[in-house]
N, C-alpha and C positions, 0 to 999 in steps of 0.2 A: 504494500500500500504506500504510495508515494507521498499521501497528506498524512499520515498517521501520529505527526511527529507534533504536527499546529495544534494552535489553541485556538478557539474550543473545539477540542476532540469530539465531542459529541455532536456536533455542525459538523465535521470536514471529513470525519467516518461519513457520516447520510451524503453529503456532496459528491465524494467519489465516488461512492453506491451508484449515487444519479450515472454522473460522468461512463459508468460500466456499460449503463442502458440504452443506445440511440435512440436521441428523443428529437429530431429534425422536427418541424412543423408537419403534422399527417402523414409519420412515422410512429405513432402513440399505444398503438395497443400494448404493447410490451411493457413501458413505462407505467399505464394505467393500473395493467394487471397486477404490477408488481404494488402499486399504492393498494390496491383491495387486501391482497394478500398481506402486506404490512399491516394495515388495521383489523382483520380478521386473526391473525396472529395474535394481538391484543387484546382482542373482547374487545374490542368499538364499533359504534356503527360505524358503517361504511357504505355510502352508496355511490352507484357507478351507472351512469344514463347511457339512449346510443350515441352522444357526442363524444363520450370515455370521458368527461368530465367527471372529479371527485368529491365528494364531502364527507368529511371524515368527522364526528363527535366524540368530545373526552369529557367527563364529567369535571367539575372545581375539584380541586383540591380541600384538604382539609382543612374547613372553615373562609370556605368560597363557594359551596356546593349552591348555593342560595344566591350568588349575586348573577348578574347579568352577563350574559356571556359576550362574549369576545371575538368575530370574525376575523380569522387570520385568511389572506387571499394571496395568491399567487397562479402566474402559468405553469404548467412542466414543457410545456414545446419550447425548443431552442433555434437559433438561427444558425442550420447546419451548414458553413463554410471550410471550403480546405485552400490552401494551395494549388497550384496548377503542378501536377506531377506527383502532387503528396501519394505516397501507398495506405491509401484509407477507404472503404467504404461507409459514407457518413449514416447510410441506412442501416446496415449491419455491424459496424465494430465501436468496440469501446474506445472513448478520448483517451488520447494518452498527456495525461497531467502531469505537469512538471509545477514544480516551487523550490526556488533559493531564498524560503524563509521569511522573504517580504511582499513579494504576490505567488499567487497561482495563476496557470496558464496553460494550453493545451499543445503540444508540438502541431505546428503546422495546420492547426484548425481553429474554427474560434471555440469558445469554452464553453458555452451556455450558463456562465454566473446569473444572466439574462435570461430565466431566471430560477435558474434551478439550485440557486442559494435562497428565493422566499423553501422552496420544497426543504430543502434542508432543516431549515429554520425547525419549519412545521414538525418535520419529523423528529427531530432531535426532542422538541416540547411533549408530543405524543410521547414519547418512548421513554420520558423520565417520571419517574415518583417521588422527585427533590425537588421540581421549581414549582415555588406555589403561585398558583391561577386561576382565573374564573370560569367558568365552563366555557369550554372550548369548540368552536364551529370553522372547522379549515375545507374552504374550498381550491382548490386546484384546476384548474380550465386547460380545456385545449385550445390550439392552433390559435394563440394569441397574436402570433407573430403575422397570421397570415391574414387578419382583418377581426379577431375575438370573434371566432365564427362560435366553439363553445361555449364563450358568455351568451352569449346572444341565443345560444340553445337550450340552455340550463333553466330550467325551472325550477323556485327558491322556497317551496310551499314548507320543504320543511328546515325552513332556517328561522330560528325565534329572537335570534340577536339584531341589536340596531347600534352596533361598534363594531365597524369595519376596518383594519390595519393590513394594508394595499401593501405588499413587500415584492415592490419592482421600481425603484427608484435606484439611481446609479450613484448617489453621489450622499456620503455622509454629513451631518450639520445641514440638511435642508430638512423640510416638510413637507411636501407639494399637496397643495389644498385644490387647486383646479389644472384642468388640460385641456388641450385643446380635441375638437372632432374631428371626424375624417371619412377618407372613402377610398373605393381600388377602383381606378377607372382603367381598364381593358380597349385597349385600341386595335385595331386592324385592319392592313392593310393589305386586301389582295393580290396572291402572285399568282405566275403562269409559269410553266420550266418549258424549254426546250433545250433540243442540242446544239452545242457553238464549240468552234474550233479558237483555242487561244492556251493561255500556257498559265498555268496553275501556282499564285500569289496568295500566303498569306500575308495577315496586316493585323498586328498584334499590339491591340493599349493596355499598358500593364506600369505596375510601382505605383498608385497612386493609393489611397487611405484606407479609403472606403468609410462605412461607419453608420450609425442609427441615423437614418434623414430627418426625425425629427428635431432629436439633439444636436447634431450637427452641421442641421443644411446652414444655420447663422453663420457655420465656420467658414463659408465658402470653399468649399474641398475640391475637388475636381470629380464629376462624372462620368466613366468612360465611354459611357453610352453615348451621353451627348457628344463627346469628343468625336466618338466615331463617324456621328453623322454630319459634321459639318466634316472630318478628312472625307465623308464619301463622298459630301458635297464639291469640297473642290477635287478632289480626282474627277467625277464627272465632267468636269470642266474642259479639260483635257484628254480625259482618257474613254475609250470604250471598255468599260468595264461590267462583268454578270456578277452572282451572287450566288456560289453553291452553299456556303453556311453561316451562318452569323449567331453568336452567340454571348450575351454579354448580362453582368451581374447575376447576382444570386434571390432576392427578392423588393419584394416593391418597396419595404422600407427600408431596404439599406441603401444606400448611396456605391452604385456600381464602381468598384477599384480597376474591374479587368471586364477585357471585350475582346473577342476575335472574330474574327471574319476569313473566309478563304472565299477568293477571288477568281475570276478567268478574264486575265487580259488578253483584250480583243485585237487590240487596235486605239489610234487617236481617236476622239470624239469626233474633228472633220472629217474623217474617214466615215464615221458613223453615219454621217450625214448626209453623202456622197460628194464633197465638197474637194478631195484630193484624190488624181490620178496618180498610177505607177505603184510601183512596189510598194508591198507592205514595210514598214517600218521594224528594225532589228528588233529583235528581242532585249539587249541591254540599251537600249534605247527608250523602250516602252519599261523596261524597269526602273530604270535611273529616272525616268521623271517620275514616275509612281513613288520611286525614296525619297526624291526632291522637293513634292508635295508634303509628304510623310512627316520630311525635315520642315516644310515653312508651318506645316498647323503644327508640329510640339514645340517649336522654339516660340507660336504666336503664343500659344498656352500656356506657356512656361512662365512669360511675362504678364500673363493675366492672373497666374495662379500665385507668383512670387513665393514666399517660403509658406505659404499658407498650404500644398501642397508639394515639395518639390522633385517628389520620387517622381515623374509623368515620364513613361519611355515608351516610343513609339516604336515596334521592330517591323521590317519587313525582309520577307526571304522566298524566294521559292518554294514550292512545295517539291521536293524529288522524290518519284516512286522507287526507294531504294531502301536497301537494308541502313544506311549511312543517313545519320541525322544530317537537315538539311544548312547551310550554313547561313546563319544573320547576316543582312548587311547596315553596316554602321552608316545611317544615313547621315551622319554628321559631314560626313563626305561626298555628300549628293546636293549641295545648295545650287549647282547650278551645272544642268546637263543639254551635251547637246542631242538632237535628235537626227538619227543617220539613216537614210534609206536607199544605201548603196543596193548593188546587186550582192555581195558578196554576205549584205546584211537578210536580203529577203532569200538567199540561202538558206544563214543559220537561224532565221525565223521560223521556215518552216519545219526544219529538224526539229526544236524543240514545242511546234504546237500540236495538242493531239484534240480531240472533239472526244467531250466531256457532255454525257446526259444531266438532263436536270439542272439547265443553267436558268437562275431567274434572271432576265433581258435587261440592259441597263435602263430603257426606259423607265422600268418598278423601283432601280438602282436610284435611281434621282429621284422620284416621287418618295420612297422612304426617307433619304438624306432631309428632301424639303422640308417633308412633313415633321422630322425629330428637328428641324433647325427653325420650323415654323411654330412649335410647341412654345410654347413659357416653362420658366425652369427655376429651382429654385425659392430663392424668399422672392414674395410679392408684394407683401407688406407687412411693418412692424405696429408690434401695440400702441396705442394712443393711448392707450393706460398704463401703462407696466414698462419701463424702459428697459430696452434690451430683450424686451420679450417679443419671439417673432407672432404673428396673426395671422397670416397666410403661407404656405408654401406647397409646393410640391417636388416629386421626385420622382426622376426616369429609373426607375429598379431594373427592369429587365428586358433586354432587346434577344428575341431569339423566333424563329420559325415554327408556328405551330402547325398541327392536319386536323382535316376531317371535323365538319360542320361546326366552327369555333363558334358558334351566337348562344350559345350557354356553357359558362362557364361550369366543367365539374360536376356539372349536372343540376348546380343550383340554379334557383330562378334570380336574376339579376332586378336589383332596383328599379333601374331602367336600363332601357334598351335600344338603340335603333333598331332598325326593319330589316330581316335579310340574314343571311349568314354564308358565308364563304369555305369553300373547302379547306384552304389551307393559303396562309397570311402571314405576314408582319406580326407579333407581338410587339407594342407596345405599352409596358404595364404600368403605372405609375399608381403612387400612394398622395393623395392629396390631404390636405390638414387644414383648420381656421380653428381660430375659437370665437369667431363669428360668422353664425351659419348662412345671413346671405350670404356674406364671400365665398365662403364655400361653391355654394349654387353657382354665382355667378361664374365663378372659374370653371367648375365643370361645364356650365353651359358652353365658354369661351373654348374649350377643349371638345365639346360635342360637334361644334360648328368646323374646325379646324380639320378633324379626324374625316368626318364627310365633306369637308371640301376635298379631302386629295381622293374621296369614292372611296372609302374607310368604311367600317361602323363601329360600334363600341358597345362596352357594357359596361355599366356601374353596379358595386358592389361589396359589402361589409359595410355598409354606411354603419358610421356610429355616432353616437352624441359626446358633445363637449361635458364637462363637468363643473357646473358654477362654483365660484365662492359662495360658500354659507358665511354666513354674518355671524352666527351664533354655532357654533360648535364646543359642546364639552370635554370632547375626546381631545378635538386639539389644544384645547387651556390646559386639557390636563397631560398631556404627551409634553408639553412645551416647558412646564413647568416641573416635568423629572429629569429633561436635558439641564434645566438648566441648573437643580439640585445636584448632577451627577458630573459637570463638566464647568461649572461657573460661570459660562454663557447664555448666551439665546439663541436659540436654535433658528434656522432664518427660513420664512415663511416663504412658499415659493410657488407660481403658476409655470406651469413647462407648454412649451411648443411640440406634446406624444402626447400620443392616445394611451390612455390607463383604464381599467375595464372600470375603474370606479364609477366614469358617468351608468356604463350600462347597470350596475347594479345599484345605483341611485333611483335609477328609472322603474328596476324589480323590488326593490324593497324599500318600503313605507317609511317616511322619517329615516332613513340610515343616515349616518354621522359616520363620514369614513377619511380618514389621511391615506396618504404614501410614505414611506422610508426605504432605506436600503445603505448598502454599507458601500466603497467607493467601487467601482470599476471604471476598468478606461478602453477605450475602442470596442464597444459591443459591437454586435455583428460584424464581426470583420475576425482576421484570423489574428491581428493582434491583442486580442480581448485579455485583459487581468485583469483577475482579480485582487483587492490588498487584504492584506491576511489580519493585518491589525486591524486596521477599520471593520473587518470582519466579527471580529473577538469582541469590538466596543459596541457594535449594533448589536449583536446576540446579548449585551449586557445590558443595556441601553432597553432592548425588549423584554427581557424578563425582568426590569425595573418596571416597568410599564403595566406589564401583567399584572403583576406584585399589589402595584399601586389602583388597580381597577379591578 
């Protein structure tokens, strides 16, 4: 056991536990079953719905049996990220968890602290007969990550508590009292394949951060998504270029680090057009300016992104059908290529082109670019209330190629919907956010209109509600006032720009009085995700003071 060693042992014994069990978003049964069997184990109820959603009941402690019970809340789905290359399957194998004492972290994947430290929590509290508490109501939800499709399906009849302690906040010494709404708006845009002769180009965004879009889109991080589409944009420009795959980020709230694409150049775009006679143009000719575009969007981005993000590496290389990986080229050496269309070039042109099924035609190739470079991205606007707090944004999560009649997602019924549905498209998925709901609206309308302009359609869906400030909270006088018994401060009151299932279970259960906490992590959803091990130890303290005291 590689956590064995921290404090508190009985937290990071349950967290590794987790970390053994893939628990991806709509990866869950395994995870769930194991929370049944854990409270069945116990003598607790335990009930488990068809969402795999959990609620697990502990009675007070002795000389608490009589007070008011205590909602403890968290997700078990995590935002399953690896490395490009990593040897993992994130569906079936266990995290492999490393700690030097001051965080934990997962080799080459992200960790799921987000939030498979509220589950820890939870269990550690279940499984002791030392910390004294009020009777105890722990719900666990699925597929948080992927729009609180579980909250949203959980039914609360039998929960009799109206003190809710939300344990999915990333950051110690805050309290998050409100968040903002949100939605998954699904885009697509229809393709067509055929076969085209041309010579087989990958085109790889990679190094940049990545991160929770909520928390971080203020950061101004880089997207690779986006990136990708304004380099397709200007290759189009110049180049005839198709699209056999394209694939980029990992969900719609993370802020995409990495995007690939493999390409089939054609030919120049005047070519395309029929606007140039004579020989096809070389092959390192048609690559060098495809590096040399490559090279002018990462140096543009480089200096839009400044150290705000600085890892942004564009690679391009050939694809070679060979045992021998294929080699990069450093486009730092491509700012300025000439293009040669000897005879000796439309030679080695055609040696190396071969006619590749299933090319999407670059005319779809420029209708994508447009339509990701015609989107809004981003913060849109900041609180009029709350300095430094965002109010609008959204996030391009994931750019990749879906099949077969995409106009319902999953098989859910979507919020709404355009008309029609297409065999096989464009994704593009975005997670939209406000904590105020016409903006909301109005942005998705502005993104409905855009999507069917380029003969798209869309679907919305997980809509979820914001979470007001209460004026009047006793949970928080009274949380606020054992931080600051226990630490000599004040604990700092805080609205976030994320959705927190708290609005949804405001909306199911009557008068609830519920906060957020959580103890520090830094880069969720991404593969750099730690957790800190002390701040770990003081929120575990910090809450069974809390319990204690209520």
């Amino acid at each position: 056991m590689a956590l064995e060693k921290l404090e508190p042992k009985e937290v990071f014994k349950w967290f590794e536990e987790i970390c053994n069990i893939p628990h991806g978003s709509g990866n869950l049964k395994k995870i769930s079953n194991f929370l049944v069997k854990f409270a069945k184990d116990r003598n607790l109820y335990v009930r488990q719905d068809k969402s795999l959603n959990i609620i697990i009941k502990k009675p007070g402690t002795k000389g608490y049996e009589n007070h008011e019970p205590v909602i403890l809340q968290g997700h078990m789905d995590m935002v399953a990220v690896c490395e490009k290359g990593a040897k993992i399957n994130m569906e079936k194998d266990a995290l492999k968890v490393q700690t030097d004492g001051e965080f934990v972290w997962a080799d080459k994947t992200s960790l799921g602290g987000d939030d498979g430290i509220a589950v820890a929590y939870a269990l550690a509290l279940l499984d002791s007969d030392k910390i004294p508490h009020p009777p105890l109501e722990v719900i666990i939800t699925t597929n948080e990550e992927t729009g609180m499709d579980g909250a949203m399906a959980l039914k609360c009849d039998d929960i009799t508590g109206r003190r809710m302690i939300n344990i999915d906040n990333e950051e110690e010494g805050a309290m998050i009292v409100s968040c903002a709404g949100g939605a998954r708006f699904h885009g697509y845009l229809p393709i067509s394949r055929e076969n085209k002769s041309g010579i087989k180009v990958k085109i790889h965004v990679k190094g940049l951060q990545g991160g929770h879009s909520g928390e971080m889109i203020v950061k101004g991080r880089g997207n690779a998504n986006v990136i990708m589409g304004r380099l397709l944009l200007e290759i189009t420009d110049a180049l005839e270029v198709g699209i056999i795959s394209i694939n980029g980020g990992v969900a719609d709230n993370a802020i995409a680090s990495d995007c690939e694409a493999e390409l089939l150049l054609m030919g120049l775009a005047s070519q395309m057009h029929g606007n140039i006679q004579g020989p096809d143009v070389s092959f390192f000719s048609l690559f060098g300016k495809m590096s040399s575009i490559a090279y002018k969007v990462e140096e543009e981005f480089k200096a839009e992104l400044g150290s705000r993000d600085p890892g942004l590496s564009i690679v391009v290389e050939e694809v070679v059908e060979t045992s021998l990986p294929p080699e990069e080229t450093d486009i730092s050496n491509m700012a300025s290529v000439n293009l040669d269309s000897s005879v000796d070039a439309y030679t080695e042109t055609h040696e190396k082109r071969e006619v590749v099924s299933g090319v999407i035609p670059c005319s779809e190739v420029i209708e994508l670019a447009r339509c990701i470079c015609a989107m809004p991205y981003g913060v849109q606007a900041m609180s009029a209330s709350i300095d430094g707090l965002v109010e609008t944004s959204l996030n391009l999560g994931i750019l990749k190629i879906v099949n077969s009649n995409v106009g319902a997602i999953e098989g859910k019924e979507a919020a709404s919907q355009s008309s029609g549905t297409v065999e096989e498209a464009f994704l593009l998925d975005y997670s939209v956010r406000s904590s105020i709901a016409p903006a909301k609206e109005a942005l998705l309308r502005k993104m409905e209109i855009i999507i069917e302009g380029f003969g798209g359609i869309y679907e919305i869906t997980g809509e979820y509600p914001g979470w007001a400030y209460a004026e009047k909270s006793p949970l928080r006088d009274k949380m606020a006032e054992v931080f600051k018994k226990l630490y000599k401060k004040d604990i700092r009151i805080e609205a976030i720009h994320a959705g927190l299932e708290c609005g949804l279970f405001s909306e199911k259960i009557q008068h609830l009085d519920c906060v957020s906490i959580g103890p520090d992590m830094q880069d969720i959803h991404s593969t750099g995700e730690k957790l800190s091990v002390a701040s770990t130890k003081r929120t575990w303290e910090y809450l069974c003071e809390v319990l204690k005291e209520l």
